[in-house]
C-alpha positions as protocol buffer text, in pm:
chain_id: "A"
residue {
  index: 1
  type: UNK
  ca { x: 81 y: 1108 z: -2717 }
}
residue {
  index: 2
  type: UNK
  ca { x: 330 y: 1285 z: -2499 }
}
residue {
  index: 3
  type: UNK
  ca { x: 255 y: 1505 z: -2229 }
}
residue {
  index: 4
  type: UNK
  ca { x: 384 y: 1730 z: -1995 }
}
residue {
  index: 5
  type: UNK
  ca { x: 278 y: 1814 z: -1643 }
}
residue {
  index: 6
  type: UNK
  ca { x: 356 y: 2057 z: -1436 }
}
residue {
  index: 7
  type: UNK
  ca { x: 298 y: 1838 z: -1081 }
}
residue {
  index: 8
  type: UNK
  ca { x: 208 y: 1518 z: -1057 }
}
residue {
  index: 9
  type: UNK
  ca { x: 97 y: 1250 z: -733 }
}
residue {
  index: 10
  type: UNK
  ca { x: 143 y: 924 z: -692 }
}
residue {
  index: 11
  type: UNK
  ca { x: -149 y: 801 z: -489 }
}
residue {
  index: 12
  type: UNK
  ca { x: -227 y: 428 z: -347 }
}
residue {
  index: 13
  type: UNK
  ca { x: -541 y: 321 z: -285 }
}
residue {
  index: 14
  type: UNK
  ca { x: -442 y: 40 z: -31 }
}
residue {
  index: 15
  type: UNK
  ca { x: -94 y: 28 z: 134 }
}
residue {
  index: 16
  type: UNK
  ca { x: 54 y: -293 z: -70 }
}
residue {
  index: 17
  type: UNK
  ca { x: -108 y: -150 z: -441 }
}
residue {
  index: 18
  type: UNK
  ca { x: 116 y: -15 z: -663 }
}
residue {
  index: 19
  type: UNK
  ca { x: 103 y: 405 z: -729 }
}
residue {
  index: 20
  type: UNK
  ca { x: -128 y: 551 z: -1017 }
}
residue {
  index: 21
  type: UNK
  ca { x: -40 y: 854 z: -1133 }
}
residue {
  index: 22
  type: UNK
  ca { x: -278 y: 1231 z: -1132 }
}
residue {
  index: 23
  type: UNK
  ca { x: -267 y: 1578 z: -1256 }
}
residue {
  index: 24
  type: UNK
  ca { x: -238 y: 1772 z: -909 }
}
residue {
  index: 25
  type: UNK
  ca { x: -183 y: 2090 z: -1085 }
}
residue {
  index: 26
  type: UNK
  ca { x: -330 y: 2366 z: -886 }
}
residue {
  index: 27
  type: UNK
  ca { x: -306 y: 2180 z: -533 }
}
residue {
  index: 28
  type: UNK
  ca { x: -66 y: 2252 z: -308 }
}
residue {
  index: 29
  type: UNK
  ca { x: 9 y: 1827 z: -225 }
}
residue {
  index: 30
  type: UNK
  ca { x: 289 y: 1699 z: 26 }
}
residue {
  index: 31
  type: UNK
  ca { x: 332 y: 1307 z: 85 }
}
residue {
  index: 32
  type: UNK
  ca { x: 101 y: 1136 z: 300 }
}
residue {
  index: 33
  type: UNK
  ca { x: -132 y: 1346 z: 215 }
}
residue {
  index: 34
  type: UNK
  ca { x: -499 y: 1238 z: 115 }
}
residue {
  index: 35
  type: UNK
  ca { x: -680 y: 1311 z: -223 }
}
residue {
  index: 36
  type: UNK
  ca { x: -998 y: 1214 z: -356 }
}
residue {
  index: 37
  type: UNK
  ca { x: -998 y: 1099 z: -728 }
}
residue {
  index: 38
  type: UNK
  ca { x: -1192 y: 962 z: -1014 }
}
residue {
  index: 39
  type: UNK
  ca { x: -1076 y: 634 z: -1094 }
}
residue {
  index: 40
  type: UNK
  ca { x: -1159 y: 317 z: -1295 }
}
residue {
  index: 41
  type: UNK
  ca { x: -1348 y: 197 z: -1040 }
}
residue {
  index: 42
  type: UNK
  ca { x: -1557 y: 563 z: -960 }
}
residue {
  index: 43
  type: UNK
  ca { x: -1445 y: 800 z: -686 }
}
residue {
  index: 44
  type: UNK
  ca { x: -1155 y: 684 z: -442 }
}
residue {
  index: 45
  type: UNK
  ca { x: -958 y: 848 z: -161 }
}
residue {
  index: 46
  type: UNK
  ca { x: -588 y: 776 z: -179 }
}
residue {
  index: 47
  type: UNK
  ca { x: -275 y: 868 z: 6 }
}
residue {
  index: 48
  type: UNK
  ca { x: -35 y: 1039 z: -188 }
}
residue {
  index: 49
  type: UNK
  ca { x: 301 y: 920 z: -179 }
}
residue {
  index: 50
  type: UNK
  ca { x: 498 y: 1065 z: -496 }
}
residue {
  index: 51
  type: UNK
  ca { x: 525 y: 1407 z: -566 }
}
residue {
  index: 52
  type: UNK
  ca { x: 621 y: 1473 z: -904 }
}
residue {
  index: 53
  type: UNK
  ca { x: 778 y: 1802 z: -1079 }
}
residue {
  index: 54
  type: UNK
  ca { x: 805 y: 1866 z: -1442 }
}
residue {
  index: 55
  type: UNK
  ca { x: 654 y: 1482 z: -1514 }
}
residue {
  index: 56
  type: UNK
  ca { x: 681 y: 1367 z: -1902 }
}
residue {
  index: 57
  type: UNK
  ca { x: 392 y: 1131 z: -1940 }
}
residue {
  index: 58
  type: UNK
  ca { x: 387 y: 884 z: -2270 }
}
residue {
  index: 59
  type: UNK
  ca { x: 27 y: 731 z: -2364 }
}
residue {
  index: 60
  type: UNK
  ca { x: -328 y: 831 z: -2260 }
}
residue {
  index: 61
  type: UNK
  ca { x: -385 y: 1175 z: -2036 }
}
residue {
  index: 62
  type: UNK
  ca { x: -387 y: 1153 z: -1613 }
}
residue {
  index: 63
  type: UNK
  ca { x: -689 y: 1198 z: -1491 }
}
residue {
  index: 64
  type: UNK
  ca { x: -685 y: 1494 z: -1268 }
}
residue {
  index: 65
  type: UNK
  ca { x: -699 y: 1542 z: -880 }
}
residue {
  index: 66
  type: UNK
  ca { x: -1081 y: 1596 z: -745 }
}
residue {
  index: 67
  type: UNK
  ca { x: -948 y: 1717 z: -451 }
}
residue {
  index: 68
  type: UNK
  ca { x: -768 y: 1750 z: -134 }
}
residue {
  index: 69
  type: UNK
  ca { x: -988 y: 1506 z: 102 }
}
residue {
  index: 70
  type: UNK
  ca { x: -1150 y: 1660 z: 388 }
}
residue {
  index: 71
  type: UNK
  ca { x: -1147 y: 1566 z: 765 }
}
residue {
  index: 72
  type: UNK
  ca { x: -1514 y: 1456 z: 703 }
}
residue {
  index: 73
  type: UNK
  ca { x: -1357 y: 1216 z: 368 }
}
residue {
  index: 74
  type: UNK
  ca { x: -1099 y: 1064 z: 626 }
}
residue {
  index: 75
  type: UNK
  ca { x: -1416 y: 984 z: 873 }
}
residue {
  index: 76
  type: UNK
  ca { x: -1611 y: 845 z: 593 }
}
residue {
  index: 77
  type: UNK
  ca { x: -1322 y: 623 z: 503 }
}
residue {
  index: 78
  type: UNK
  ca { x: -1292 y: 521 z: 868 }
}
residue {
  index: 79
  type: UNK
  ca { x: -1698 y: 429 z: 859 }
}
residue {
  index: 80
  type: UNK
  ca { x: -1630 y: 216 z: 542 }
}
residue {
  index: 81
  type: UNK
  ca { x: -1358 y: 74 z: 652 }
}
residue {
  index: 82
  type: UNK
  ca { x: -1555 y: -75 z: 941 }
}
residue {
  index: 83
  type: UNK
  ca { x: -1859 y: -188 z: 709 }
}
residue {
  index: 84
  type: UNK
  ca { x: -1582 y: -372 z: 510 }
}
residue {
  index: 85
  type: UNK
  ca { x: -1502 y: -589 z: 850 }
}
residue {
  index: 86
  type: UNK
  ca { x: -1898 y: -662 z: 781 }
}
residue {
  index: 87
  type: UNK
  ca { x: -1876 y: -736 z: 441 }
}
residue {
  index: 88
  type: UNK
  ca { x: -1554 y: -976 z: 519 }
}
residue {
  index: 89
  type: UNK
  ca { x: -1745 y: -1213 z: 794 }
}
residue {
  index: 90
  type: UNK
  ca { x: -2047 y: -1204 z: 609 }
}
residue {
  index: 91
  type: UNK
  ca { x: -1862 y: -1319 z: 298 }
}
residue {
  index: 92
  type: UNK
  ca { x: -1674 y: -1597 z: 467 }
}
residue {
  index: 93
  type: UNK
  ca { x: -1993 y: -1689 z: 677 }
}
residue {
  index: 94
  type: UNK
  ca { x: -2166 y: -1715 z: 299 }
}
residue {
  index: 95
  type: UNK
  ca { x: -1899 y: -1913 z: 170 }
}
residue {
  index: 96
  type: UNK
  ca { x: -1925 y: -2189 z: 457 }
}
residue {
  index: 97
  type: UNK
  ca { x: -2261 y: -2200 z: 405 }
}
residue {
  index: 98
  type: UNK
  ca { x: -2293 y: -2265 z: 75 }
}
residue {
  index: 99
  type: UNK
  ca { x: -1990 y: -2554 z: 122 }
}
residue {
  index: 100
  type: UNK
  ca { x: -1725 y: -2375 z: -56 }
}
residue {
  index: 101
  type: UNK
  ca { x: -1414 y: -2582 z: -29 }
}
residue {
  index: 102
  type: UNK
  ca { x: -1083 y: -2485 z: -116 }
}
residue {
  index: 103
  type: UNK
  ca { x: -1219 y: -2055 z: -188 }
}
residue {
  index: 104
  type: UNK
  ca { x: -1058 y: -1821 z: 75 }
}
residue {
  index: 105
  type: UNK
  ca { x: -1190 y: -1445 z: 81 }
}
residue {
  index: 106
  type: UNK
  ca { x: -896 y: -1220 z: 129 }
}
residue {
  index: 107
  type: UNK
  ca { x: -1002 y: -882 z: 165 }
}
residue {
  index: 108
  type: UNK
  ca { x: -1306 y: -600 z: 80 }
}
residue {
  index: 109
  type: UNK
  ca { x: -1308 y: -266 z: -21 }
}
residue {
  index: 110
  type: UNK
  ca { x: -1590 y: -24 z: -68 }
}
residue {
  index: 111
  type: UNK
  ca { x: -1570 y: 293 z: -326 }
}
residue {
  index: 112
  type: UNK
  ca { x: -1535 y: 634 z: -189 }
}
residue {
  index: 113
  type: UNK
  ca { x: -1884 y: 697 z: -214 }
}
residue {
  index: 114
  type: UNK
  ca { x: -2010 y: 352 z: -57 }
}
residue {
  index: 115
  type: UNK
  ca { x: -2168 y: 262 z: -387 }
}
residue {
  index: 116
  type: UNK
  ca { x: -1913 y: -41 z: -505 }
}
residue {
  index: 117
  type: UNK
  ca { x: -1768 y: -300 z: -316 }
}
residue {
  index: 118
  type: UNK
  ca { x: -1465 y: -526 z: -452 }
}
residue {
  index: 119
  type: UNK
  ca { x: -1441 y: -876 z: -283 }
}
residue {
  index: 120
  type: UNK
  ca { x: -1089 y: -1028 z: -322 }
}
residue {
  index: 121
  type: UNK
  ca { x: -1043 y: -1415 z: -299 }
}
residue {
  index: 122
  type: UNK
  ca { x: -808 y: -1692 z: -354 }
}
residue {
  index: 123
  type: UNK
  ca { x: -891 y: -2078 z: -458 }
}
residue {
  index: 124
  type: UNK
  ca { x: -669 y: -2361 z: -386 }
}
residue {
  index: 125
  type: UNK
  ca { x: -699 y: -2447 z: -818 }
}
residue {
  index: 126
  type: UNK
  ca { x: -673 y: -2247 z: -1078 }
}
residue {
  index: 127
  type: UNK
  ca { x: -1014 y: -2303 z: -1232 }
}
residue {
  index: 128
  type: UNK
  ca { x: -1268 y: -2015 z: -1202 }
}
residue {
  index: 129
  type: UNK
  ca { x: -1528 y: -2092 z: -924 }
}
residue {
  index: 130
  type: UNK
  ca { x: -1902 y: -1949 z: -979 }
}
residue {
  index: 131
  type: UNK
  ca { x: -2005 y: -1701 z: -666 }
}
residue {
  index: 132
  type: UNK
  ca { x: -2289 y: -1579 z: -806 }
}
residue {
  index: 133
  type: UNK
  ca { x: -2456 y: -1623 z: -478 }
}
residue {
  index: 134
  type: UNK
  ca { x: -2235 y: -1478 z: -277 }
}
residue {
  index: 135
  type: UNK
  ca { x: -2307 y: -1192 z: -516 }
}
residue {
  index: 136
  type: UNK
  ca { x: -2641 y: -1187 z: -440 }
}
residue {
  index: 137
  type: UNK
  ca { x: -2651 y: -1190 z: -87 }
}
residue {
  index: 138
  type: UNK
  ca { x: -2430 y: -916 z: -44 }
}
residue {
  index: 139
  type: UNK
  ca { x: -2646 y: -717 z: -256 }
}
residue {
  index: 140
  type: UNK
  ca { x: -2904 y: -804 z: -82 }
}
residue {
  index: 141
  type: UNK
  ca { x: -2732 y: -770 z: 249 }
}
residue {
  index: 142
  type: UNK
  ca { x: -2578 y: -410 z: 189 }
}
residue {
  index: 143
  type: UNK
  ca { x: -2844 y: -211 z: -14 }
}
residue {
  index: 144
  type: UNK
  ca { x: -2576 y: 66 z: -23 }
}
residue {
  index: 145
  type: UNK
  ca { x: -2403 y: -122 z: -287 }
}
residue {
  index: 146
  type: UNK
  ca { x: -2461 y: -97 z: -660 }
}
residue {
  index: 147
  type: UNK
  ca { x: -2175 y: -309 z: -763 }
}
residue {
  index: 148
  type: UNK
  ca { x: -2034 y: -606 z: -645 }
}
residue {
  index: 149
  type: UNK
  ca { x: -1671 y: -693 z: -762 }
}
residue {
  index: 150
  type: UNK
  ca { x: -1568 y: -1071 z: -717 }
}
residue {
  index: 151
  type: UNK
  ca { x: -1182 y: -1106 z: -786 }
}
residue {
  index: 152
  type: UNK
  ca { x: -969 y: -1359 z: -787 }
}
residue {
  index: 153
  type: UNK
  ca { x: -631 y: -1329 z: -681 }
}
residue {
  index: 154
  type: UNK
  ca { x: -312 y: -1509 z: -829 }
}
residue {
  index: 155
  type: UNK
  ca { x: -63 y: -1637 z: -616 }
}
residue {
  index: 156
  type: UNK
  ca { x: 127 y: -1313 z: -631 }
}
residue {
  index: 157
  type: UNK
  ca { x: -94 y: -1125 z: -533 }
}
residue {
  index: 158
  type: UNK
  ca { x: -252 y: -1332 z: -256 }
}
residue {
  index: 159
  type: UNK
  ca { x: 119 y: -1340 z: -163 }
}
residue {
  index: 160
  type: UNK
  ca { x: 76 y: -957 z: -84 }
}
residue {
  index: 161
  type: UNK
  ca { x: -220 y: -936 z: 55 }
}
residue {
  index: 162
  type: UNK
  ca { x: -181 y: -1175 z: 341 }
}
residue {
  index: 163
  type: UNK
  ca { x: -13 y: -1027 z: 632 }
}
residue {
  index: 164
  type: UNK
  ca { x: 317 y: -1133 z: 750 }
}
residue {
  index: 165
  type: UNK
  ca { x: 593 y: -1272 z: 514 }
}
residue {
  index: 166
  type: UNK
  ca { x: 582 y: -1292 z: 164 }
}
């Protein structure tokens, strides 16, 4: 199904993600700007960084712009971005406890709303490693949370998420 939009933003969720694509139509949107939208993963603030004219879009519908986010969105995102320092030591504090060899934990992000956390890790083999109890304790440790994501990253990816070269 093809589709034409009249304006179109290319938002990032983190700064080494690749750009998803919304319907801004009826917001006035520069670059660098921030937006709250519904995505996959529930309501997310994003920094636009593609403005689009005129955009031809092939396959399933954008989702559409919530919003321009507010001064009181960017301080929320601040907050969570501290609890996600939290959820990081506690997570690798977990892991050493429980004697978790070779399993690194990369990096945490909480939803826009505070409701769903993603925790992002790396293991020295390929083979899938069980962390249900991590799970639970940071349920149980962060009652905000509703969801807890465990994902493990390829080598590619680990590759971008680690600071520095690569």
């Amino acid at each position: 199904m093809t589709e034409i939009y009249d304006k179109v933003v290319g938002v990032r969720f983190t700064p080494v993600s690749k750009a998803y694509y919304f319907d801004a139509n009826g917001f006035d949107l520069d670059l660098d700007d921030y937006v709250i939208v519904e995505s996959i993963r529930g309501k997310q603030i994003g920094r636009v960084v593609q403005v689009k004219e005129e955009f031809l879009n092939e396959g399933e519908s954008l989702r559409a712009v919530i919003r321009p986010a507010s001064p009181k969105d960017l301080v929320a995102k601040e907050l969570f971005n501290q609890k996600k320092d939290e959820a990081l030591a506690f997570s690798k504090k977990r892991l050493e406890e429980l004697g978790l060899k070779g399993v690194k934990i990369l990096d945490a992000e909480f939803s826009f709303d505070g409701t769903r956390l993603q925790v992002n890790y790396a293991s020295d083999n390929d083979e899938k490693v069980d962390l249900k109890t991590l799970k639970f304790d940071l349920l149980r440790n962060f009652p905000s949370v509703n969801i807890i994501d465990l994902r493990q990253l390829g080598p590619r990816d680990v590759a971008k998420a680690v600071p520095g070269m690569g």
